[in-house]
N, C-alpha and C positions, 0 to 999 in steps of 0.2 A: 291726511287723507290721500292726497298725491302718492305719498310715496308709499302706502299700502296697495294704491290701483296697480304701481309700478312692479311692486313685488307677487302680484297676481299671477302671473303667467307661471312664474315659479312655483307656486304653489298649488298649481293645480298640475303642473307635471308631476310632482312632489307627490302627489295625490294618488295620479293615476298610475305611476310610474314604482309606487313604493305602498299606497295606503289601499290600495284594492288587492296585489297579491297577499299584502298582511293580515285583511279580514278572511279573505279567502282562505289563509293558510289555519289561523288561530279556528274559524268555523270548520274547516274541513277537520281538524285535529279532534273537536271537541263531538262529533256525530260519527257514531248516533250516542255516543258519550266520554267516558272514563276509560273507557276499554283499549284505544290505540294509542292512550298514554300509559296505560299500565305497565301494556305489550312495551311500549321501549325499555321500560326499567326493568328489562327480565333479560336471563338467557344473552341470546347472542347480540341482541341489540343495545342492552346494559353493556356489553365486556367492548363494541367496538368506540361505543361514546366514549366511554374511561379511555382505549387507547388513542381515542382522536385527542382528548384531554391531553393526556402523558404526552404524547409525540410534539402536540405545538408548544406544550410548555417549556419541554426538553429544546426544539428548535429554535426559540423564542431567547432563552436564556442565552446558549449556545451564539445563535446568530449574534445577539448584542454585544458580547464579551469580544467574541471577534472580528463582529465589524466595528465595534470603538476603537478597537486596538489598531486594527487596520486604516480607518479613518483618519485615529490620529498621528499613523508612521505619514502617510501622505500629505499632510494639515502642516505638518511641521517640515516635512523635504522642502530644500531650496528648486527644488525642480519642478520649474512651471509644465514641465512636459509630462515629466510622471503624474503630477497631479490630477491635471487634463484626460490624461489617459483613463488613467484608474476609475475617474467619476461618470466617463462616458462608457468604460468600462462595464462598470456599475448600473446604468442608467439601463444598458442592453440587457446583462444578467437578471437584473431583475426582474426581466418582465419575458425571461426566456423556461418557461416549464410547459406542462404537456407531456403531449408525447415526442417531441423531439426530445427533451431534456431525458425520458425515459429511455428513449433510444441508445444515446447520448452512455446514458451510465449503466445500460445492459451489454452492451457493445465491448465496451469498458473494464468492469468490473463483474458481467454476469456469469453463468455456468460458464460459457464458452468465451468470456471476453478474453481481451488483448493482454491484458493488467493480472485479470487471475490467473493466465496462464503462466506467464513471466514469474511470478509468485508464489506459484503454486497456492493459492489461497482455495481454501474448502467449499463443493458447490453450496450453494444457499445464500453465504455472505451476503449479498446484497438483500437479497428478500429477506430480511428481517428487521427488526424494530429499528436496531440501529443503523441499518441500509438505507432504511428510506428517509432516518431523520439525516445522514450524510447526503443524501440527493436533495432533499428538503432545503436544507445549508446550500447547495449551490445557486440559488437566489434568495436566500435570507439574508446572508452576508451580505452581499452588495447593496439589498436593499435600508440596510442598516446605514452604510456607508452611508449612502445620499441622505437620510433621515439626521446620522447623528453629523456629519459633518459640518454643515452652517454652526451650530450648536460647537462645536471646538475651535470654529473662526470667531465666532465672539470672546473667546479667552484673549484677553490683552498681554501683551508681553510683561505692560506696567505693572501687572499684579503679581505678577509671579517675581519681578525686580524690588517691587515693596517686600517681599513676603521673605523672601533673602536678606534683604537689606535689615529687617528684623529679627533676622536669627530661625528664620523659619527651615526648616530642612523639605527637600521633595515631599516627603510622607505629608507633612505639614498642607504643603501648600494645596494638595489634592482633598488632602479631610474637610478642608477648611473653605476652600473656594473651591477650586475643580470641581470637587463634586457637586458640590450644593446648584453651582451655576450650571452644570449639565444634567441633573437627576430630571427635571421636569421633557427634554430629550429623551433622556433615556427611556425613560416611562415609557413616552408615547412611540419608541422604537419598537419595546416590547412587547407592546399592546399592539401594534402594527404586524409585526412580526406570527405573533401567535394568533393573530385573525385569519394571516394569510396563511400561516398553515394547515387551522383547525379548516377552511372554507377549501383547503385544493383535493381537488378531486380527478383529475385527467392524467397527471404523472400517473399518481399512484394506481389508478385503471388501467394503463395503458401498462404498468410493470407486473399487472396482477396481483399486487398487494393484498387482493380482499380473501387470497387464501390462505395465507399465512398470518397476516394481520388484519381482520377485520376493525374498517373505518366505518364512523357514522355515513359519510359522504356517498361508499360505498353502498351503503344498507341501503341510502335512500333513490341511488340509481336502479337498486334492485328491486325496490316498493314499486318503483314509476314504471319499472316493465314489468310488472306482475307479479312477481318472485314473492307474494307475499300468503296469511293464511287467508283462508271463507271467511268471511265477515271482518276482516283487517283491514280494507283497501286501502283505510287513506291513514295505514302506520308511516309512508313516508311523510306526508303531512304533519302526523307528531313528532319525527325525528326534526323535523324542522323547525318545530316549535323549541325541543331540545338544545337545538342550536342556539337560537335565540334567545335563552333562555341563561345560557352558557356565556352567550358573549355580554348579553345583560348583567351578568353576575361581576364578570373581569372587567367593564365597563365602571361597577358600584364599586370594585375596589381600585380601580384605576383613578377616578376620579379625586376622593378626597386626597389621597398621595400626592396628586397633582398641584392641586390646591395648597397643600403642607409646604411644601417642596416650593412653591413657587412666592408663598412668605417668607423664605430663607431669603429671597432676594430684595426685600423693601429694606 
């Protein structure tokens, strides 16, 4: 009884803090009925969900391949310094988007940046699908890094010197233990990763993405300032149930994987 009083406090933050915008959101969605969920699954509000889908799954994938990869060049350097570096590195990048980060790679890479001029690269490049999943990647990866790295500091030397010592070859020793011992990280990098893509919304506003690539995120900045039809108001409300909906889904597959995965290890 003690330690449910104890845990009160939390749960009514929990409450007010998470379970009042979510009835508000799931009621506003559903009034005056079907109609502002329809509206999402149509037209231009169906084509930006698909590509907020496609983009984090792409940046999702992408980030993890290469921040495991990168994780584990630094996991394995004798260099306390590099290490050091790299994860504090990391630590800043990921939590660096917005509009600087858009600043950051219009500057850089846009019509008039520094880089496409040097290049000669075609205007647009950046604003396209795969522009904004390359700026997307500039804190995916890092955040990957801090995610899968603890996770390759548990790989013991010992097993990789058993696993030789039995005739095991590299390929071997990664099918067989690396991965099994890292799969349940990795998951949950992935599923991190593509949350934080499918949810960002300020880079891609700040670069204008919503003309070239309509984002849910977008749509639903646009609902909130009116931009919507006569009797639509609260389609951003659905789009948000959308979301949720979404991540509820990567969530139900995330899960039992997790679960599989983490019986490789008893």
């Amino acid at each position: 009884m003690r330690r449910s009083l104890g845990a009160l406090p939390l749960l009514v933050f929990v409450g007010l803090a998470f379970g009042i915008p979510a009835i508000a959101m799931v009621a506003g969605a559903f009034t005056p009925g079907l109609d502002n969920l329809a509206l999402t699954l149509q037209g231009g509000y169906l084509l930006a969900l698909l590509n907020s889908v496609k983009l984090s799954a792409v940046v999702a994938v992408l980030g993890a391949v290469l921040g495991t990869f990168l994780a584990q060049a630094v996991v394995t350097s004798r260099s306390t310094a590099l290490r050091e570096a790299v994860l504090t590195a990391s630590g800043v990048l990921a939590n660096f988007g917005g509009v600087p980060l858009a600043f950051f790679w219009v500057a850089t890479l846009g019509n008039a940046g520094v880089v496409s001029g040097l290049l000669g690269l075609p205007s647009g490049t950046l604003f396209s699908f795969w522009g904004l999943a390359l700026v997307y990647l500039y804190f995916a990866v890092p955040l990957m890094v801090l995610v899968i790295a603890p996770a390759l500091d548990g790989l013991r030397p010992q097993w990789r010197e058993a696993a030789a010592n039995n005739g095991a070859t590299t390929w071997h020793y990664w099918r067989h233990v690396g991965l099994p011992v890292l799969t349940p990280g990795l998951l949950g990098g992935v599923v991190l990763l593509f949350g934080s893509a499918f949810a960002a919304y300020a880079t891609a506003s700040a670069m204008g993405a919503g003309t070239v690539l309509p984002l849910v995120t977008l749509k639903i900045a646009a609902a909130l300032s009116g931009d919507v039809q006569t009797g639509f108001e609260n389609v951003g409300l659905a789009l948000s149930l959308d979301m949720v909906l979404v991540a509820a889904l990567v969530m139900a597959v995330y899960l039992p994987l997790q679960r599989r995965s983490t019986r490789w290890l008893q």
